[in-house]
Chimera marker file (.cmm) of the C-alpha trace (Angstrom):
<marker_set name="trace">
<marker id="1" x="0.000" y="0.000" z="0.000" r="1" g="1" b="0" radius="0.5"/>
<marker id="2" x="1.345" y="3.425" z="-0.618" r="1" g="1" b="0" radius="0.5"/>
<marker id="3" x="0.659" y="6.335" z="0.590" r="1" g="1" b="0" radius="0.5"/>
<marker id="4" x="0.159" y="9.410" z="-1.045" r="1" g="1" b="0" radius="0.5"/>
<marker id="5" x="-0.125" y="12.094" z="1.439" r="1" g="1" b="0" radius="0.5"/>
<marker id="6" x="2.193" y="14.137" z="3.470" r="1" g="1" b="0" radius="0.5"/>
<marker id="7" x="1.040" y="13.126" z="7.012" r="1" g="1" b="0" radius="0.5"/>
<marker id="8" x="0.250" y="9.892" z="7.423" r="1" g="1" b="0" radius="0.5"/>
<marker id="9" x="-3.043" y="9.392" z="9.710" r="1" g="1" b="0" radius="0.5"/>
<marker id="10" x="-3.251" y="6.828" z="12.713" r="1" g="1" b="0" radius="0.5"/>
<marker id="11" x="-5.441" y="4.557" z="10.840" r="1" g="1" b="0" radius="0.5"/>
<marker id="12" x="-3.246" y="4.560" z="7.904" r="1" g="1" b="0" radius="0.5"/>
<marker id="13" x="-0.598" y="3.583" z="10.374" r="1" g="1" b="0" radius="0.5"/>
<marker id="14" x="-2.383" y="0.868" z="11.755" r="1" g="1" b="0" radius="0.5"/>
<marker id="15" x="-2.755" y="-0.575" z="7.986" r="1" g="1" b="0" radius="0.5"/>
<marker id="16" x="0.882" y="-0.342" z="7.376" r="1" g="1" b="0" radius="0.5"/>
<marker id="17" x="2.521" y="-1.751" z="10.728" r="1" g="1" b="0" radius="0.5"/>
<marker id="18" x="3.233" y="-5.335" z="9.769" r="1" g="1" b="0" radius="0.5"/>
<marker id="19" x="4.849" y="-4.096" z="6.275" r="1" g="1" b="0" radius="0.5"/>
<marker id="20" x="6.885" y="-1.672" z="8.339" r="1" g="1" b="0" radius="0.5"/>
<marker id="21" x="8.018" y="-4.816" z="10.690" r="1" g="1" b="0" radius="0.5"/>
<marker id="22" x="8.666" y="-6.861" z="7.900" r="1" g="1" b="0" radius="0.5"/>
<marker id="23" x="10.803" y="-4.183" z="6.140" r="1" g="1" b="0" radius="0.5"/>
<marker id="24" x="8.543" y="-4.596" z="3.249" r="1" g="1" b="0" radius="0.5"/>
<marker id="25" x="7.652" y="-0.589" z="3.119" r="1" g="1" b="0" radius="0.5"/>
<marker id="26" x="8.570" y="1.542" z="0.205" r="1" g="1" b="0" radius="0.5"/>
<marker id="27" x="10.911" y="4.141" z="1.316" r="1" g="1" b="0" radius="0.5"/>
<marker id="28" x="8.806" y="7.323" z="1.406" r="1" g="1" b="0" radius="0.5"/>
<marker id="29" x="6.457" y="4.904" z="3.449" r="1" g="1" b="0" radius="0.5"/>
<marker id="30" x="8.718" y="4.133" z="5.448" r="1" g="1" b="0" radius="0.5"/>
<marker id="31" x="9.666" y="7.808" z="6.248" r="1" g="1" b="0" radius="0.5"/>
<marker id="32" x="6.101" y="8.897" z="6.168" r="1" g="1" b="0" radius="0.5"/>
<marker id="33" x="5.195" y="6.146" z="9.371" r="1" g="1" b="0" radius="0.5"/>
<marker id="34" x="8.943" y="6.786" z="11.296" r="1" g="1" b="0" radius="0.5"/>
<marker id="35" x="7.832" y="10.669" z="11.167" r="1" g="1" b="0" radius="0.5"/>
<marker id="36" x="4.238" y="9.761" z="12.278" r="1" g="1" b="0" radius="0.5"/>
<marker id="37" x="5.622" y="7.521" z="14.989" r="1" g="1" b="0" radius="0.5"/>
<marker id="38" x="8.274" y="10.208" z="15.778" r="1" g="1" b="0" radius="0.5"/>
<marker id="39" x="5.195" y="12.556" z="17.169" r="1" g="1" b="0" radius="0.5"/>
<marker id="40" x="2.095" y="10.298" z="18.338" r="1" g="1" b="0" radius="0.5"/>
<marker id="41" x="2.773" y="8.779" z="21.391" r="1" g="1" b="0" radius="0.5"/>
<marker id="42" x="-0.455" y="6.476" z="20.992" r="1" g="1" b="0" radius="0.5"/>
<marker id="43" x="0.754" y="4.962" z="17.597" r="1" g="1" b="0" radius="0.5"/>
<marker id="44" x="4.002" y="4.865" z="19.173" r="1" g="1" b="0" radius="0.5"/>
<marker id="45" x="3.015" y="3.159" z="22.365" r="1" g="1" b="0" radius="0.5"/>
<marker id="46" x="0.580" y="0.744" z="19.568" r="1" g="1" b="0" radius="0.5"/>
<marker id="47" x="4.014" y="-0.015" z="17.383" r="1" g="1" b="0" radius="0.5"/>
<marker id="48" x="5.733" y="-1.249" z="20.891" r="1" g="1" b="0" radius="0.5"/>
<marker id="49" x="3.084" y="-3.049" z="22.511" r="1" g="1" b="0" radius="0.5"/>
<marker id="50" x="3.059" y="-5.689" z="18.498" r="1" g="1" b="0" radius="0.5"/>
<marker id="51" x="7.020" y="-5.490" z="18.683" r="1" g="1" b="0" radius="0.5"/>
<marker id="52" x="7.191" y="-7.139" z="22.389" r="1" g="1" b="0" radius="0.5"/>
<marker id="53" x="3.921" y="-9.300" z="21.385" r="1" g="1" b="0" radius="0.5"/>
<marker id="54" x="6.147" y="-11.024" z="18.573" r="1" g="1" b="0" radius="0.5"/>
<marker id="55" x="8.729" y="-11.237" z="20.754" r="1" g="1" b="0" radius="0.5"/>
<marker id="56" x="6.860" y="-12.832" z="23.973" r="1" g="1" b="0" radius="0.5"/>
<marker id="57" x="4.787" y="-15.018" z="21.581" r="1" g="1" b="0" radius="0.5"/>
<marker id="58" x="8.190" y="-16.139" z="19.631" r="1" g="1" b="0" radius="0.5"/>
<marker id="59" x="8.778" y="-17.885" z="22.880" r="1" g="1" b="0" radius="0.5"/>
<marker id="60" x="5.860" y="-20.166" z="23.003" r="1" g="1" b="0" radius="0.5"/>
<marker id="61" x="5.860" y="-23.532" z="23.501" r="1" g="1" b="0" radius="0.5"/>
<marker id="62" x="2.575" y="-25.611" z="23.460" r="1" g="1" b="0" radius="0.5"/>
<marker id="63" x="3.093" y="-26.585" z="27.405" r="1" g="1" b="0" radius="0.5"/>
<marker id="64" x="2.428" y="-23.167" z="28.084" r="1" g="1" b="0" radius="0.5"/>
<marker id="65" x="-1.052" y="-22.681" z="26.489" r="1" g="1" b="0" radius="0.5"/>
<marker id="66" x="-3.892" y="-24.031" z="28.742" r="1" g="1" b="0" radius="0.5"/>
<marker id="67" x="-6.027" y="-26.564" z="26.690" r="1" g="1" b="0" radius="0.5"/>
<marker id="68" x="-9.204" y="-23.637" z="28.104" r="1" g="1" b="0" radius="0.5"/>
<marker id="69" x="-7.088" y="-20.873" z="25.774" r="1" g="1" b="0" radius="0.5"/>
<marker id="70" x="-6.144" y="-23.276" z="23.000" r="1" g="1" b="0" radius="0.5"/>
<marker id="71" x="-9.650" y="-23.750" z="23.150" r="1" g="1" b="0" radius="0.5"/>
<marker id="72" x="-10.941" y="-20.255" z="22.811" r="1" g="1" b="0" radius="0.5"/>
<marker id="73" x="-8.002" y="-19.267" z="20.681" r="1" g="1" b="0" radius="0.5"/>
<marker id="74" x="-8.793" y="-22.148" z="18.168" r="1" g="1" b="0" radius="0.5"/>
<marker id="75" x="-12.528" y="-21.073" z="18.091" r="1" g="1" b="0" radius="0.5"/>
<marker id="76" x="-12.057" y="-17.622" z="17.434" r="1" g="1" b="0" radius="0.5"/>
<marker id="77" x="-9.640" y="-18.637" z="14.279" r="1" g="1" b="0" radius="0.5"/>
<marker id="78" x="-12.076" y="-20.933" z="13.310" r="1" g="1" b="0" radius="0.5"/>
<marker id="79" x="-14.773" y="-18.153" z="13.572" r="1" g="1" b="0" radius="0.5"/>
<marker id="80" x="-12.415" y="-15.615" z="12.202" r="1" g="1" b="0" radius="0.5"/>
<marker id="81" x="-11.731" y="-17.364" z="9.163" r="1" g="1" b="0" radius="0.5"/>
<marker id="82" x="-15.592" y="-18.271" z="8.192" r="1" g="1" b="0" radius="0.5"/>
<marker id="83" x="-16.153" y="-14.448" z="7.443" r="1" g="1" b="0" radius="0.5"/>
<link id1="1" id2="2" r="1" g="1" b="0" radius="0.2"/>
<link id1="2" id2="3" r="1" g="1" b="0" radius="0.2"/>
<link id1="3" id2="4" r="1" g="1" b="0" radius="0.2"/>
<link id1="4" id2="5" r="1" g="1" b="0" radius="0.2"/>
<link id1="5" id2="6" r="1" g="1" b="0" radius="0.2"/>
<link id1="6" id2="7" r="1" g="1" b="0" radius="0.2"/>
<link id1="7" id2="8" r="1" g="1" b="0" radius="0.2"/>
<link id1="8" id2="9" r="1" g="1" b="0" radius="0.2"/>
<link id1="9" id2="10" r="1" g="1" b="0" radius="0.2"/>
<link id1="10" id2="11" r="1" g="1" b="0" radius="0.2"/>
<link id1="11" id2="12" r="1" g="1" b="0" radius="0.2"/>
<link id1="12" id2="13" r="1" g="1" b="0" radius="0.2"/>
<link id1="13" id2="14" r="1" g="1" b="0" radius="0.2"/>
<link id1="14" id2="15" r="1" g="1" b="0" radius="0.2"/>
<link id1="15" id2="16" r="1" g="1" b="0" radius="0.2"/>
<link id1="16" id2="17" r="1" g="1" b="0" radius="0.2"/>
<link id1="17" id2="18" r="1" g="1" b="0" radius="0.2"/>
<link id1="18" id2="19" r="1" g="1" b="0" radius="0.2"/>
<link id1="19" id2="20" r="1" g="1" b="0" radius="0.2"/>
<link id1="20" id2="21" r="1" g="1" b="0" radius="0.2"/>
<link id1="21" id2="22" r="1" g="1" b="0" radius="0.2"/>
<link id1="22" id2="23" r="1" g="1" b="0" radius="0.2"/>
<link id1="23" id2="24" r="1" g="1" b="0" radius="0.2"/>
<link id1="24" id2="25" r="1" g="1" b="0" radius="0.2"/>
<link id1="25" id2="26" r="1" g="1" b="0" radius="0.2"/>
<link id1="26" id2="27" r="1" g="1" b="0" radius="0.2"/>
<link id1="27" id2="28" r="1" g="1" b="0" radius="0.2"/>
<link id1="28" id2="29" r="1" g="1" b="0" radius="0.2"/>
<link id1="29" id2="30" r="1" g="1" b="0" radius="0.2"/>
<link id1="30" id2="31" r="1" g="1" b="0" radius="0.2"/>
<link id1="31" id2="32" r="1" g="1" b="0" radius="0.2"/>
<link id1="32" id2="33" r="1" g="1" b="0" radius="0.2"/>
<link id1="33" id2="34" r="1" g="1" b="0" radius="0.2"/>
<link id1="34" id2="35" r="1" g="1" b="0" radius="0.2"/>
<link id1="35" id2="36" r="1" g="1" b="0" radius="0.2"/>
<link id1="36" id2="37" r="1" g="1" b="0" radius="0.2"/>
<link id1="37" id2="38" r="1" g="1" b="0" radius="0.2"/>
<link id1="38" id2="39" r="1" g="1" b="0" radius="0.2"/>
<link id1="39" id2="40" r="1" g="1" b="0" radius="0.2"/>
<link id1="40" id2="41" r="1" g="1" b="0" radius="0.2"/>
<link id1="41" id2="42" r="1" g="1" b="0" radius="0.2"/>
<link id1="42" id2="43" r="1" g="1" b="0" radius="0.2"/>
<link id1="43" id2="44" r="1" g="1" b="0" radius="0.2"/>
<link id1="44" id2="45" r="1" g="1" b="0" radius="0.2"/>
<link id1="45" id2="46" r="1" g="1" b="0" radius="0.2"/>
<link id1="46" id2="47" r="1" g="1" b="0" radius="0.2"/>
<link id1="47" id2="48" r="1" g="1" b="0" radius="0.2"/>
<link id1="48" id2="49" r="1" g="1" b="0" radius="0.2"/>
<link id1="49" id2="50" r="1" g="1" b="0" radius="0.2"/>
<link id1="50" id2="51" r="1" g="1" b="0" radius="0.2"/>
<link id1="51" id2="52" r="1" g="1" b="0" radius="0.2"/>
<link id1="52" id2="53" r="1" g="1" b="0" radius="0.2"/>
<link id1="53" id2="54" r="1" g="1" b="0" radius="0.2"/>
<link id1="54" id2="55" r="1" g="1" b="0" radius="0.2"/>
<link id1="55" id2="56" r="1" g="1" b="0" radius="0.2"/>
<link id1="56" id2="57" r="1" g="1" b="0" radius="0.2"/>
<link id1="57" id2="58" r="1" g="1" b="0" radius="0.2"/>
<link id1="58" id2="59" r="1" g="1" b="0" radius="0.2"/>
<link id1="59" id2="60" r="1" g="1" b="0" radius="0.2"/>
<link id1="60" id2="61" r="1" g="1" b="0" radius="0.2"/>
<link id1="61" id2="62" r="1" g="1" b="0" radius="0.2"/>
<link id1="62" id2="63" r="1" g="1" b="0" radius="0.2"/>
<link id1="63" id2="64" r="1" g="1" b="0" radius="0.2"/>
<link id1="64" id2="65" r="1" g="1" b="0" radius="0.2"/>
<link id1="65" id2="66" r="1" g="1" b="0" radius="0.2"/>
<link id1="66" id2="67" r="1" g="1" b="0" radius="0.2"/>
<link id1="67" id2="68" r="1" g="1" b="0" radius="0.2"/>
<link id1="68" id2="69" r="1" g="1" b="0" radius="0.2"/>
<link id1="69" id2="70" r="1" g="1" b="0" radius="0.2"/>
<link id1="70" id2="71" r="1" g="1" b="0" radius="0.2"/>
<link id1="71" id2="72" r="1" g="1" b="0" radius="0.2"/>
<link id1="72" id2="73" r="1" g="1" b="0" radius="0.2"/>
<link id1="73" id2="74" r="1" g="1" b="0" radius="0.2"/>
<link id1="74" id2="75" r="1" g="1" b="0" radius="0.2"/>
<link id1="75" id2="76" r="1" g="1" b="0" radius="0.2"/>
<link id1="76" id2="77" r="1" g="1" b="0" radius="0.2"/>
<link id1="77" id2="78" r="1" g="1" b="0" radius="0.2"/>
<link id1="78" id2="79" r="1" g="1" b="0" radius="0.2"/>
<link id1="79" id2="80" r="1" g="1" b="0" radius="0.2"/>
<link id1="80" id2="81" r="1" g="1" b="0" radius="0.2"/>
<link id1="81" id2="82" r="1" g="1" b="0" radius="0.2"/>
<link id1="82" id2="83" r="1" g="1" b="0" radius="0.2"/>
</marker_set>
């Protein structure tokens, strides 16, 4: 997706993150969110709270998922994927 405005809004962030993580943005993307990041704490605060998510979740290991949230996890994939 790119972006063809000057200021990039929050939502607009929010559509871009995972590209950004991956290193998959275009460059004036990629300026365009670091700027936007730069001066809005929330977004900021959003682009933190994914990075230590992947990181926590990277460390997984099926003992540590109860079989009630497997449960509730698988269900809402299921559900997810239906729509």
């Amino acid at each position: 997706m790119t972006v063809d405005v000057e200021q990039l809004s929050c939502r607009e962030l929010v559509e871009l993150v995972t590209d950004y993580l991956e290193g998959a943005l275009p460059e004036n993307d990629r300026v365009l969110f670091e700027e936007h990041i730069a001066r809005c704490t929330g977004c900021s605060g959003y682009l933190e709270q994914l990075r230590q998510t992947i990181a926590l979740s990277g460390r997984l290991v099926p003992a540590d998922v109860s079989a009630e949230a497997e449960g509730v996890l698988l269900e809402a994939f299921r559900s997810w994927r239906s729509h």
